[in-house]
C-alpha positions in Angstrom: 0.0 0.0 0.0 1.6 3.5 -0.9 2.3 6.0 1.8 0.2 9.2 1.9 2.5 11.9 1.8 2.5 13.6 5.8 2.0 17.0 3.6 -1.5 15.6 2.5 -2.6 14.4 5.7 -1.7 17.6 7.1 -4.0 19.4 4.7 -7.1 16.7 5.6 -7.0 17.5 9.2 -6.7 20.9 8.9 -10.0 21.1 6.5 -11.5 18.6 9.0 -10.2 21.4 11.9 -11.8 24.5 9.7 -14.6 22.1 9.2 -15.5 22.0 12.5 -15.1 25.4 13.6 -16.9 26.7 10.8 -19.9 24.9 12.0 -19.1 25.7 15.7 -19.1 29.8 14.4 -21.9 29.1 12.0 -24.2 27.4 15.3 -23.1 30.6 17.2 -24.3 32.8 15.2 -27.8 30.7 15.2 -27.6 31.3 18.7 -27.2 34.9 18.3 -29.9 35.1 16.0 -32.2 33.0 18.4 -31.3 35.3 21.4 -32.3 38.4 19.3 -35.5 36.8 18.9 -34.4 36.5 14.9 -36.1 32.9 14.9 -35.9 33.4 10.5 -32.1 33.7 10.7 -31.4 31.0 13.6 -34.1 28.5 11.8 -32.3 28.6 8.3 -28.4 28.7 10.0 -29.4 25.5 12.4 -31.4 23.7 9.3 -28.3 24.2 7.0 -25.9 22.4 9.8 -28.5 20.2 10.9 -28.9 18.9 7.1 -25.0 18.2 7.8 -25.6 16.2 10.3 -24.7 18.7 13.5 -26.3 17.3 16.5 -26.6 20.6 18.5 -28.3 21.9 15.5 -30.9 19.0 15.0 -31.3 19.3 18.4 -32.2 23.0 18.4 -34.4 22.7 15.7 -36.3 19.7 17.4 -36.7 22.8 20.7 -38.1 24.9 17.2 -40.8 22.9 16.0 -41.7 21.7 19.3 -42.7 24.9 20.9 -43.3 26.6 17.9 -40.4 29.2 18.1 -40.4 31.0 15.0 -42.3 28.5 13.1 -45.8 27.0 13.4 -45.6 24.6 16.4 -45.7 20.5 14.2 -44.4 17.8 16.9 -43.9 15.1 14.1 -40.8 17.6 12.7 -39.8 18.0 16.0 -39.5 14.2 16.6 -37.7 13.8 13.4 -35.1 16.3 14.3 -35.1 14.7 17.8 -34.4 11.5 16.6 -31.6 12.6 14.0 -29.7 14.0 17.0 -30.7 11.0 19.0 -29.4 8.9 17.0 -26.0 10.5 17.2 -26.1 10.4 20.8 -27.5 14.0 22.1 -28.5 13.2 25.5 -31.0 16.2 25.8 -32.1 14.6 22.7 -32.5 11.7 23.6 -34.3 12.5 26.6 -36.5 15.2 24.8 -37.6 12.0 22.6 -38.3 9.8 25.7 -40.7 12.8 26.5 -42.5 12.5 23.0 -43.3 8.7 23.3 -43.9 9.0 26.7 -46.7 11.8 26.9 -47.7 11.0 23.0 -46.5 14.3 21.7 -46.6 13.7 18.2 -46.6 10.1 17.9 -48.1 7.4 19.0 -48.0 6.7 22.9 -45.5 4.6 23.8 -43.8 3.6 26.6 -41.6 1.1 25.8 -40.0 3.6 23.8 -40.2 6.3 25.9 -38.3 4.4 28.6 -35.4 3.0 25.8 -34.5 6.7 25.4 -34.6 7.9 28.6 -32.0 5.0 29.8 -29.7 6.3 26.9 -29.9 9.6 27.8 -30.0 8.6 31.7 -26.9 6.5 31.2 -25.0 9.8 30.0 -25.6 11.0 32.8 -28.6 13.5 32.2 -30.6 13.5 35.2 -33.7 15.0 33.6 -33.7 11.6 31.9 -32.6 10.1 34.9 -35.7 11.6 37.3 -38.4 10.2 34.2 -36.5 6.5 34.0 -36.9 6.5 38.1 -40.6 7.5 37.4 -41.1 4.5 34.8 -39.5 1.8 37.3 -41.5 3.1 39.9 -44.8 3.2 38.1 -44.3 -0.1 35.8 -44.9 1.9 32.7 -42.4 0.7 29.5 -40.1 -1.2 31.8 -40.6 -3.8 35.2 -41.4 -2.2 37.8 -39.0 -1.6 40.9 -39.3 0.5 43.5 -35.1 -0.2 44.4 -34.5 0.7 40.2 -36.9 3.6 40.7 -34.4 4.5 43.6 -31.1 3.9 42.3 -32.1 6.6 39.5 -33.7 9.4 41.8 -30.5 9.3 43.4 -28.3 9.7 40.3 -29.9 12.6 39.5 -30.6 14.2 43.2 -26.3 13.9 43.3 -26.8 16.4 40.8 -28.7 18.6 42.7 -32.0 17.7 40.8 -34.4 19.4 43.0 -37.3 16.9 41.3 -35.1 14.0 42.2 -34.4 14.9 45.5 -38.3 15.5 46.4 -39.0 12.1 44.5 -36.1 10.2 47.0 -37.4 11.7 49.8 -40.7 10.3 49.1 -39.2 7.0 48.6 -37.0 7.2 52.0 -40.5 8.6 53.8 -42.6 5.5 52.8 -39.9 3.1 52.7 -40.9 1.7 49.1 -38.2 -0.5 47.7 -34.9 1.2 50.4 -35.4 0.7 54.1 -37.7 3.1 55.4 -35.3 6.5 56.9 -37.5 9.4 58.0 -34.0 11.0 58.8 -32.7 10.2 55.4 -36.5 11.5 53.8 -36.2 15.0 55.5 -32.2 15.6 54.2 -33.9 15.0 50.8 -36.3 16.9 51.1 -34.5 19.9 52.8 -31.8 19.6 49.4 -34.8 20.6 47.1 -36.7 22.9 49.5 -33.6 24.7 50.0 -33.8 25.1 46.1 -37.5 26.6 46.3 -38.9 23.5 45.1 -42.6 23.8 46.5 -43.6 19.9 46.6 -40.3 19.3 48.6 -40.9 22.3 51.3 -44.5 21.3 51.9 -42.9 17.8 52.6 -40.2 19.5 55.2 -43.2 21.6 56.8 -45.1 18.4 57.5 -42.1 16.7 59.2 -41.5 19.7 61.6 -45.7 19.4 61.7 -45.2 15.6 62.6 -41.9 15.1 64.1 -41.1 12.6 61.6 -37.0 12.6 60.9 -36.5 16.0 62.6 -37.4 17.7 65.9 -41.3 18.8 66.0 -40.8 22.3 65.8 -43.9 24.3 64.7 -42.1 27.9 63.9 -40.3 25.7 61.1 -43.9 24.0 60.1 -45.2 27.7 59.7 -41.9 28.8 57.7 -41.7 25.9 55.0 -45.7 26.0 54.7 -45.4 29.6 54.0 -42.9 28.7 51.5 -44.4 26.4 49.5 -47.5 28.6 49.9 -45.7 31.8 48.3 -44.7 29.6 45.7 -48.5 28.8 44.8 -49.0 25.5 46.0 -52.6 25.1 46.6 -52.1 21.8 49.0 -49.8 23.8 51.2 -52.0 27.2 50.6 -54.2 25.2 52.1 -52.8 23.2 54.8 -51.5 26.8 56.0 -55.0 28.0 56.0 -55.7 24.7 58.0 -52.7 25.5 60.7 -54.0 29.2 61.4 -57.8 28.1 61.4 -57.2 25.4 64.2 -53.9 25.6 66.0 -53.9 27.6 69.0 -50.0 27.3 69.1 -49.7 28.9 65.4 -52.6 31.8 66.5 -50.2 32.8 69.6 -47.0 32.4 67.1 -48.8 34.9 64.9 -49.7 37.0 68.0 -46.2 37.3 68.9 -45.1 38.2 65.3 -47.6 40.9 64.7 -49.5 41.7 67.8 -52.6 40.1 66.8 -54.5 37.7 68.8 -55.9 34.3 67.5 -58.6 36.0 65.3 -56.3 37.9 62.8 -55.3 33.6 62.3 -58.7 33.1 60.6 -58.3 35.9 58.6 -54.9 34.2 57.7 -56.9 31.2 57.4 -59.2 32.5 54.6 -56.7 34.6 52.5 -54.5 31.2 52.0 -58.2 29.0 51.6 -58.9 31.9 49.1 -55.7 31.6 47.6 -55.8 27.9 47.2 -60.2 27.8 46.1 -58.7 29.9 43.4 -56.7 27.6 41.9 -59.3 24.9 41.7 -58.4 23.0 44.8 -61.9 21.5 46.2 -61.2 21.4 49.9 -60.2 24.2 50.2 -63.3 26.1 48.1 -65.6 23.9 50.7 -63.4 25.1 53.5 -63.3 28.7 52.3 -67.5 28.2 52.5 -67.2 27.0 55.8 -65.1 30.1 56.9 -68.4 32.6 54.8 -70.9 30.5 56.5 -69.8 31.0 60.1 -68.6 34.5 59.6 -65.0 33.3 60.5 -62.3 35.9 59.6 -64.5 37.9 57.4 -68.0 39.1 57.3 -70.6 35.9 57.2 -72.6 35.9 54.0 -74.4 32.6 53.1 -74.1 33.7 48.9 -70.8 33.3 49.1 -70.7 30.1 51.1 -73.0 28.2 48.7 -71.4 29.5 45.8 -67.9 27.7 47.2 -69.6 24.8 48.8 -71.5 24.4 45.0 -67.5 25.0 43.1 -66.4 21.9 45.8 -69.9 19.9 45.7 -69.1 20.0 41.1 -65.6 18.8 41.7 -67.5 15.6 43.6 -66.1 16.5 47.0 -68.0 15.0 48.8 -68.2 17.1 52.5 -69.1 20.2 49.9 -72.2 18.2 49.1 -72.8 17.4 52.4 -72.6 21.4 53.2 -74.7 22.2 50.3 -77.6 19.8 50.9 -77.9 21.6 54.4 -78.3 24.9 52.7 -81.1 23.4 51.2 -82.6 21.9 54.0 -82.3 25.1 55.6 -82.7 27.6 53.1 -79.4 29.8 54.3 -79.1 31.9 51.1 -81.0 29.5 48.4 -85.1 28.5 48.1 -85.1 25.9 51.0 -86.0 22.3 49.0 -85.8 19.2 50.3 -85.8 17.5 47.1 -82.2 19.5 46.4 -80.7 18.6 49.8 -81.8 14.9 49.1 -80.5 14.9 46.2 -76.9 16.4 47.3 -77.1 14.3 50.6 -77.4 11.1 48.1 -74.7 11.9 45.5 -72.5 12.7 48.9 -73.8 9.2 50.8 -72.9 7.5 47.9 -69.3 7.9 48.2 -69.5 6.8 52.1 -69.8 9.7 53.6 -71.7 8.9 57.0 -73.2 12.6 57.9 -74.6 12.1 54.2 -76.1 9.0 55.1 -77.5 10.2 58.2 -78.9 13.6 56.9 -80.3 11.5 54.2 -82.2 9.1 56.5 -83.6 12.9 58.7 -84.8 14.7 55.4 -86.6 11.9 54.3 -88.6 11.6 57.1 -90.2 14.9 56.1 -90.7 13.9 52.5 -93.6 12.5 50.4 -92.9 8.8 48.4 -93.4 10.7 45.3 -90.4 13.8 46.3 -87.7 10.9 47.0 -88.6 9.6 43.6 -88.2 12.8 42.0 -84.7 13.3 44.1 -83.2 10.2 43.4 -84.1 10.7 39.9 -82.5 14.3 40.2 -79.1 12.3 41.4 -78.6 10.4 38.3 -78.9 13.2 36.1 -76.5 14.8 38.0 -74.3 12.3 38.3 -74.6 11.8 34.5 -73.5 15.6 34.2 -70.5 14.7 36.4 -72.5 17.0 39.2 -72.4 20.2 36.8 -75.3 22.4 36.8 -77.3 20.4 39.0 
């Protein structure tokens, strides 16, 4: 075989080395473009690379077509330029494409597939990819499930300060699924992504110090991490804080220290996080928050208001909301007082289990013609049929 002159190889790595940092100066100024909100110029720079088979590129304009950035939003191009980058080993890639089978983003739902990318993204190291292959072991979804797998991935990623990996290990160290149960071990995890504002994780942390569990019970600390997780617009600690003011004596003194108000200015705490939390859909606390109207507890009483947030609760299903509502038709508080109505609320609500359903039930019936329980229990199933809207 004849020699290739050292001259000549020379030349070849040099054009591979101007190659390359041509299409490193050409991405650039894609990235330039992008940041200038020139999506035009950073589309046509990153197609003409990607077309060459740059990965960072493919990549980018996978991000493009995903979220519609510059072009109309079409999630089968963004799995095709997913899948070229993929394919050459782009871990965000990869991961991004796990995302797309998993949620069924453009393709077909599958989570087979979803899970064969995230492991080849996860096994680079990319602990987004990492957090979502823990999630598959530990829900059984594309792969067998395992609680320890599900476990040996939250922590890859929670080394990498992955605040969503860190909440998820603490959950796994709090019930004990698949690792020997460690409340001690649960609230380190959980203080690693509270500490990082991550809301889930400080609720968690606030009802440790609530509890006890794997740290001193210390109710200042409850308070703090609630209020946390609260100001980060968590409705489920929104409302457990509206909870801890409304009932706990120890929090209304705390609160009395801190501003000079007495146990009282804690209900009024009570319903601005309940009203916080109603607003975002949550149901207990929009039954709650009617409780609060009803009894005139930390602001003015006013019965409207309470059925219209027992009624928001009783079309969620909740099922004490329906209780409540019922009894403002028993009563007539704030609506035409009918029997038929709070049978037919006390039914939907005893159908669940509810035992103060049950036995409201059994009272109003007493009171009622054979003809007005037929005509109430016929009112149930056509609310139930309407999935308890409008009723």
């Amino acid at each position: 075989m004849r020699n290739i002159p050292s001259t000549l190889i020379f030349v070849i790595v040099l054009l591979i080395f101007c190659s390359g940092s041509s299409h490193a100066a050409n991405f650039s100024k894609g990235l330039e473009a992008y940041d200038a909100k020139d999506f035009v110029t950073a589309r046509r720079i990153w197609r003409e690379l990607a077309e060459q088979g740059h990965a960072n590129a493919q990549m980018n304009l996978g991000l493009m077509y995903d979220y519609g950035k510059g072009v109309k939003k079409n999630h089968k191009k963004a799995i095709r330029w997913y899948s070229r980058a993929a394919e050459q080993g782009h871990a965000n890639a990869q991961n991004n494409l796990g995302v797309m089978y998993d949620i069924g983003k453009g393709v077909e739902q599958d989570y087979i597939e979803a899970a064969k990318w995230y492991r080849e993204a996860a096994e680079q190291g990319n602990a987004n990819a990492q957090v979502k292959l823990g999630l598959m072991h530990y829900e059984g979804k594309g792969v067998t499930q395992s609680h320890l797998e599900a476990s040996k991935w939250y922590h890859k990623a929670a080394e990498q300060m992955h605040a969503g990996a860190q909440y998820n290990l603490g959950k796994v160290y709090q019930t004990g699924q698949g690792i020997k149960q460690d409340h001690n071990k649960a609230a380190k995890w959980y203080r690693k992504a509270a500490e990082q504002g991550y809301a889930p994780a400080q609720l968690s942390l606030g009802l440790m110090y609530k509890k006890g569990d794997g740290v001193t019970k210390n109710h200042k600390e409850a308070l703090e991490w609630h209020r946390k997780a609260a100001d980060s617009g968590l409705p489920l600690a929104q409302y457990n804080l509206g909870l801890m003011y409304r009932h706990r004596k120890d929090l209304g003194f705390m609160y009395k220290q801190e501003k000079g108000l007495g146990v009282n200015q804690g209900k009024k705490e009570a319903v601005k996080w309940y009203s916080k939390a109603a607003l975002q859909g949550l149901a207990k606390a929009q039954n709650n928050l009617g409780v609060m109207y009803a009894k005139g507890e930390g602001v003015s009483q006013d019965k409207k208001e309470a059925v219209k947030w027992y009624r928001k609760a009783a079309e969620q299903g909740y099922a004490p909301a329906q209780v409540n509502l019922g009894l403002m038709y028993y009563t007539g508080d704030a609506v035409i007082k009918d029997n038929i109505y709070a049978h037919m609320w006390w039914n939907i609500s005893a159908s669940t289990g509810n035992v103060n359903a049950m036995k409201n039930m059994d009272i109003v019936a007493k009171t009622m013609t054979n003809a007005d329980i037929s005509t109430a229990k016929e009112l149930k199933q056509e609310c139930v049929k309407k999935k308890f809207k409008g009723c």
